[in-house]
C-alpha positions in Angstrom: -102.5 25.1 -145.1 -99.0 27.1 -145.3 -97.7 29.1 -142.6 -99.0 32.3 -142.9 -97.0 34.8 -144.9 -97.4 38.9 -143.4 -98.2 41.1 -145.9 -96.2 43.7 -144.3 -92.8 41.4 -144.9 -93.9 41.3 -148.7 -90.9 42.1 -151.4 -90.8 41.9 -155.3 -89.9 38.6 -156.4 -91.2 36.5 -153.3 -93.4 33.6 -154.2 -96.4 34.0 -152.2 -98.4 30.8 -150.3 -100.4 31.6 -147.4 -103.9 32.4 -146.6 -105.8 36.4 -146.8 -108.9 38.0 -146.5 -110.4 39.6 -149.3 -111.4 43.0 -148.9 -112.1 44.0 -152.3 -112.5 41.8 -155.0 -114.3 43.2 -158.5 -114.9 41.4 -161.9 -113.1 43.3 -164.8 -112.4 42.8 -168.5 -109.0 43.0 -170.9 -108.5 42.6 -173.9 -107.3 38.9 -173.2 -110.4 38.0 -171.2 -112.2 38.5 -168.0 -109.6 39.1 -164.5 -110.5 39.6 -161.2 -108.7 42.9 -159.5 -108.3 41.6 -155.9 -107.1 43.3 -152.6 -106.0 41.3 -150.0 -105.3 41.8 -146.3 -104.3 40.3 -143.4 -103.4 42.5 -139.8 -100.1 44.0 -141.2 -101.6 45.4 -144.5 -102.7 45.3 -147.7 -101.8 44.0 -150.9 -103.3 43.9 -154.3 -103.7 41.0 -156.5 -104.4 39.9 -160.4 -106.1 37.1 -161.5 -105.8 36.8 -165.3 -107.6 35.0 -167.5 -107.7 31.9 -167.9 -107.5 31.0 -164.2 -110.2 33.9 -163.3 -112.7 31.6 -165.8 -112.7 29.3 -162.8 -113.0 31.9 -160.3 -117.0 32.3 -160.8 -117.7 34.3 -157.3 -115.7 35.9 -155.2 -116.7 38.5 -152.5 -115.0 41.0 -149.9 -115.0 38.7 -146.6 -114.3 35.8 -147.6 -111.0 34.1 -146.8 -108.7 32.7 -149.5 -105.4 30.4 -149.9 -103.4 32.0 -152.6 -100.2 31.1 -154.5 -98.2 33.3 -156.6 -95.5 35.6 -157.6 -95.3 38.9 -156.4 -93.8 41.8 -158.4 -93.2 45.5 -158.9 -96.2 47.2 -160.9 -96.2 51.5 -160.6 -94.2 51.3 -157.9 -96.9 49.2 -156.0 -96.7 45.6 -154.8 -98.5 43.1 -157.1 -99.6 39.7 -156.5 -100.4 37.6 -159.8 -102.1 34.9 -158.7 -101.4 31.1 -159.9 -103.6 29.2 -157.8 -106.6 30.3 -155.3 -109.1 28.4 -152.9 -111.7 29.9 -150.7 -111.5 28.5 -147.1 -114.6 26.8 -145.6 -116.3 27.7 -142.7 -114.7 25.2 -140.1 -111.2 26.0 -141.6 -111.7 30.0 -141.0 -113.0 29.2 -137.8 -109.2 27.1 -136.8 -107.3 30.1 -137.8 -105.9 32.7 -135.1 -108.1 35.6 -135.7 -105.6 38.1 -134.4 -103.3 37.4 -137.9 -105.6 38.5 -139.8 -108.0 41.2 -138.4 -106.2 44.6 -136.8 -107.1 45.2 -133.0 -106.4 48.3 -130.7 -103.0 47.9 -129.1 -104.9 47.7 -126.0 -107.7 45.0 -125.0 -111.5 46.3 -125.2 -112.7 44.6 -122.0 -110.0 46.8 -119.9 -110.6 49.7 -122.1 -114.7 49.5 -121.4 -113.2 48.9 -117.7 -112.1 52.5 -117.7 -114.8 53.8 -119.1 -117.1 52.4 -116.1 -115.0 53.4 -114.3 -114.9 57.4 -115.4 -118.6 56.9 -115.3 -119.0 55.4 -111.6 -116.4 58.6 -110.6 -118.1 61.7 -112.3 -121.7 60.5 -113.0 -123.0 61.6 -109.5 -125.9 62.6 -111.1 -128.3 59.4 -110.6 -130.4 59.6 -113.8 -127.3 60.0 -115.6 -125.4 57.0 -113.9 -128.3 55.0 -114.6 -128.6 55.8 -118.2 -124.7 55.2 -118.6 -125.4 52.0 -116.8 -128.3 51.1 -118.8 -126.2 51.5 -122.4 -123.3 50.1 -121.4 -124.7 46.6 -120.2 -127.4 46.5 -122.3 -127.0 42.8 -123.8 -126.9 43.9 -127.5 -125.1 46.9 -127.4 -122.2 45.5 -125.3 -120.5 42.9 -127.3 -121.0 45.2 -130.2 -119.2 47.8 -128.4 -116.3 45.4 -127.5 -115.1 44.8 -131.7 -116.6 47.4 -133.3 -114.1 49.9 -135.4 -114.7 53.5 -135.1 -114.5 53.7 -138.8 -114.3 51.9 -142.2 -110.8 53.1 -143.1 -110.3 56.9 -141.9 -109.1 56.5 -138.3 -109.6 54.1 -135.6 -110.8 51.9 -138.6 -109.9 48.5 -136.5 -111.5 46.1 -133.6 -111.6 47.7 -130.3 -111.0 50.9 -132.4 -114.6 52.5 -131.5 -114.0 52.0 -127.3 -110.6 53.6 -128.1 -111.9 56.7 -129.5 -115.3 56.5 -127.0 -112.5 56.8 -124.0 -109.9 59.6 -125.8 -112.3 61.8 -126.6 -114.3 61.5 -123.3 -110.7 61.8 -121.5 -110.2 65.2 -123.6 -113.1 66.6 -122.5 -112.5 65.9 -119.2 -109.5 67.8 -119.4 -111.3 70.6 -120.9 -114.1 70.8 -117.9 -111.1 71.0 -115.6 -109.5 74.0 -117.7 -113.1 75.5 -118.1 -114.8 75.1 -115.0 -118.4 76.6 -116.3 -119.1 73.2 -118.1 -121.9 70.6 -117.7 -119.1 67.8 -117.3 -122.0 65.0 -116.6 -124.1 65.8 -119.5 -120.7 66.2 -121.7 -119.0 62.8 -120.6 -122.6 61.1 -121.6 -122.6 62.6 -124.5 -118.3 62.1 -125.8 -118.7 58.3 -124.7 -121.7 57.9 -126.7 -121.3 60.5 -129.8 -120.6 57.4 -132.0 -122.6 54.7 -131.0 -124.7 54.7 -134.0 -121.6 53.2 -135.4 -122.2 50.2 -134.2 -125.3 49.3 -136.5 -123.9 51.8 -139.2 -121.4 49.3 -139.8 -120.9 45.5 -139.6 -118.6 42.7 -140.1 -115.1 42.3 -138.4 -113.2 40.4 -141.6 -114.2 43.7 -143.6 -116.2 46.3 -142.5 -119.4 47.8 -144.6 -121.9 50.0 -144.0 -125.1 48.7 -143.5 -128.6 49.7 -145.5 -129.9 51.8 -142.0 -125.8 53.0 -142.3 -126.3 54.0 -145.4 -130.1 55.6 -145.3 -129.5 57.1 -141.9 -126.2 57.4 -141.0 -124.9 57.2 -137.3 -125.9 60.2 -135.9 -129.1 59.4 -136.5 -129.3 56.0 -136.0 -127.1 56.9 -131.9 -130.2 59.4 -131.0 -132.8 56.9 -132.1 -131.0 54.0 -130.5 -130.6 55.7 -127.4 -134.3 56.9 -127.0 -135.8 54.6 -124.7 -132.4 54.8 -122.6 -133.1 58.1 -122.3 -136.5 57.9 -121.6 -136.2 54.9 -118.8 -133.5 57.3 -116.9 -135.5 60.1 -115.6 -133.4 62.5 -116.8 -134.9 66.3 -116.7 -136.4 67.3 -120.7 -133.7 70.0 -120.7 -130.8 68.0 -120.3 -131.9 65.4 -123.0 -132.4 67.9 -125.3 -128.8 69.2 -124.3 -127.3 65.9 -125.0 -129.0 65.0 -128.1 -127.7 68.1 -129.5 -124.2 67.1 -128.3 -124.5 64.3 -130.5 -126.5 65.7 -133.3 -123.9 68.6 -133.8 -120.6 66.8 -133.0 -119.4 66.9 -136.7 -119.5 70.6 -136.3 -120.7 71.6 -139.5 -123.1 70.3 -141.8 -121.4 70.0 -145.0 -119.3 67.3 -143.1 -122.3 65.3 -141.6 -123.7 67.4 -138.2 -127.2 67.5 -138.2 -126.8 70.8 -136.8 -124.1 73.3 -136.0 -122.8 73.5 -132.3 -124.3 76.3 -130.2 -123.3 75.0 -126.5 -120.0 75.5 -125.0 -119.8 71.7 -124.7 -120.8 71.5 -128.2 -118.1 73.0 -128.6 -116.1 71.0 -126.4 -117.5 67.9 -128.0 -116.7 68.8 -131.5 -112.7 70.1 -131.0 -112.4 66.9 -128.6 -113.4 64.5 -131.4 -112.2 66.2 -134.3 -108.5 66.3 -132.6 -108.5 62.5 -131.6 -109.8 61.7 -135.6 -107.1 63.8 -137.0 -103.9 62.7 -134.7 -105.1 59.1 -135.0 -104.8 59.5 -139.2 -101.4 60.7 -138.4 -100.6 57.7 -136.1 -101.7 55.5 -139.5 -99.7 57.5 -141.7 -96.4 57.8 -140.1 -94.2 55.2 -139.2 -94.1 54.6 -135.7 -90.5 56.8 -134.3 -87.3 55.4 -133.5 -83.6 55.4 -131.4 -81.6 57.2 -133.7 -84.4 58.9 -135.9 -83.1 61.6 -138.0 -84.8 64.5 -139.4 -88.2 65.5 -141.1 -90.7 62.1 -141.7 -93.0 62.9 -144.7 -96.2 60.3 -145.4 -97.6 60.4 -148.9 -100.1 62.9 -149.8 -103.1 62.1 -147.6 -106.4 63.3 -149.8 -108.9 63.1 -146.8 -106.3 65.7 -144.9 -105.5 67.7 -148.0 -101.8 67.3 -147.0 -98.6 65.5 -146.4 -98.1 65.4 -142.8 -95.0 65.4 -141.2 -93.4 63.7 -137.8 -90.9 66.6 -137.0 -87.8 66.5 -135.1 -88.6 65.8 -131.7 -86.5 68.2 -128.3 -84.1 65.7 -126.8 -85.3 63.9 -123.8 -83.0 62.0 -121.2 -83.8 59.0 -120.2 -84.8 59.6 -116.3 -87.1 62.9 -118.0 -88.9 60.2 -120.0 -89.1 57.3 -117.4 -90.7 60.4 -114.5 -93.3 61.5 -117.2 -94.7 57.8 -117.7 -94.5 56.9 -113.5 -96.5 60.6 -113.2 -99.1 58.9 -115.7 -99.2 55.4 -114.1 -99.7 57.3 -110.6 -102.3 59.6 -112.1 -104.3 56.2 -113.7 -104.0 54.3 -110.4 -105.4 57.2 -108.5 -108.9 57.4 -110.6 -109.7 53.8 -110.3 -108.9 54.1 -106.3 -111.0 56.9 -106.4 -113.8 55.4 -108.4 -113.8 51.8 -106.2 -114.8 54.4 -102.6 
């Protein structure tokens, strides 16, 4: 096989060899014959690709997942990248499994064992509460759940939509309404940590696959909400957690969304409902902003504008940041690093 070609470095008028996943691939007809409309992918994008008749005559299957060694000539087509493609092979089994995983399949910038390391970790420190600590426990080494946990995406494409991606969100979110306890002291800050690390959890049989994420048929029937509070029933059950609190927390989860015509079960009527809901909603909508704006720079200049983004109903714009010196910017990160250091020191008395 070639060396493998990032989409990301992709121009008009390169000739193309190098292996993809397919992430969409759908049968269509012209007036000149049957072509397959193709999207490839690798870790550093997306591009979309033609096969035109006759060459898609011997093309009989193809399928979202599957692994392919193209060639071909890519060119300008509405202002998008397009790949026609001149010759196409789909990899076997033993081939996919010799291939460095990490081209090929976006991960969180951090790795998922350390980021389910700090989430024990927030759980040994404010879990004092036995029945919770042992229903935290309970979850998080459970033998199914775990590796799950350690790949699974938070979402198919709207944010966090990578491996790892569903721990990162889990720990954010749990971290944000941590911060929120501490501001509003009146809060249940063991029921809500239990119930921001495990909001989406049903995510992890609502979807599957790591080369290209689907729903499943419970995904789709049930959805994730529904498929976390049933999953996490016996947990609950095996904890010996008072009635009142595990009502409290499966209305955490169940009402999460916020409202109904976006997907809560029910409306939040707790202040950690509340709590829950802004917490997750924030960490969704700054993480679409993180995948729609290019990452800032030395020497940035002015407004940043992304393209219209239909699931925000906006544009959305990376503004002119205050000037920072150098030493200000170097004492805000060694303040963090200290902060970090001092939870897990805490959590290992």
């Amino acid at each position: 096989m070639s060396e493998h070609q990032k989409i990301s470095a992709v121009t008009a008028g390169d000739e193309l060899s190098s292996v993809y996943v397919v992430s969409l691939a759908s049968l269509q007809q012209s007036r000149n014959g049957p072509y397959w409309r193709l999207e490839l992918k690798d870790a550093s994008g997306s591009l979309e690709a033609k096969i035109w008749s006759p060459l898609s005559l011997s093309c009989p299957s193809l399928a979202a997942g599957q692994m392919v060694q193209v060639e071909g000539h890519v060119s300008l087509y509405r202002e998008q990248l397009q790949l026609t493609v001149e010759a196409l092979r789909v990899l076997e089994e033993d081939e996919v499994a010799a291939l460095p995983l990490e081209d090929y399949v976006l991960s969180s910038a951090r790795p998922a064992a350390d980021m389910l390391g700090d989430i024990e970790r927030l759980c040994d420190t404010v879990l004092t509460h036995k029945p919770w600590k042992k229903f935290m426990r309970s979850v998080l080494s459970d033998k199914r759940i775990r590796p799950l946990l350690l790949r699974a995406p938070a979402a198919k494409s709207v944010h966090h939509a990578y491996a790892g991606g569903l721990l990162e969100h889990m720990l954010s979110v749990a971290e944000l309404c941590m911060l929120m306890v501490d501001h509003y002291p009146g809060l249940d800050r063991q029921t809500l940590l239990a119930a921001a690390l495990l909001h989406d959890i049903g995510k992890i049989d609502e979807m599957e696959g790591l080369l290209v994420t689907e729903y499943t048929d419970e995904g789709r029937l049930l959805g994730h909400i529904v498929q976390g509070i049933v999953m996490l029933e016996p947990y609950l059950r095996k904890a010996g957690l008072a009635p009142e609190l595990v009502m409290h927390f499966k209305h955490l989860i169940a009402s999460h969304h916020g409202e109904m015509e976006f997907g809560a079960a029910r409306e939040p009527v707790t202040p950690e409902a509340f709590v829950l809901h802004y917490a997750d909603n924030i960490d969704a909508k700054l993480a679409q902003c993180r995948g729609v704006l290019p990452p800032s720079g030395e020497g940035d200049e002015g407004m940043v504008w992304s393209p219209y983004q239909a699931l925000l109903g906006r544009s959305v714009c990376r503004p002119v940041r205050t000037p920072e010196t150098q030493a200000e910017t170097k004492a805000v990160r060694q303040e963090k690093k200290e902060s970090r250091q001092e939870e897990r020191q805490c959590s290992l008395l």
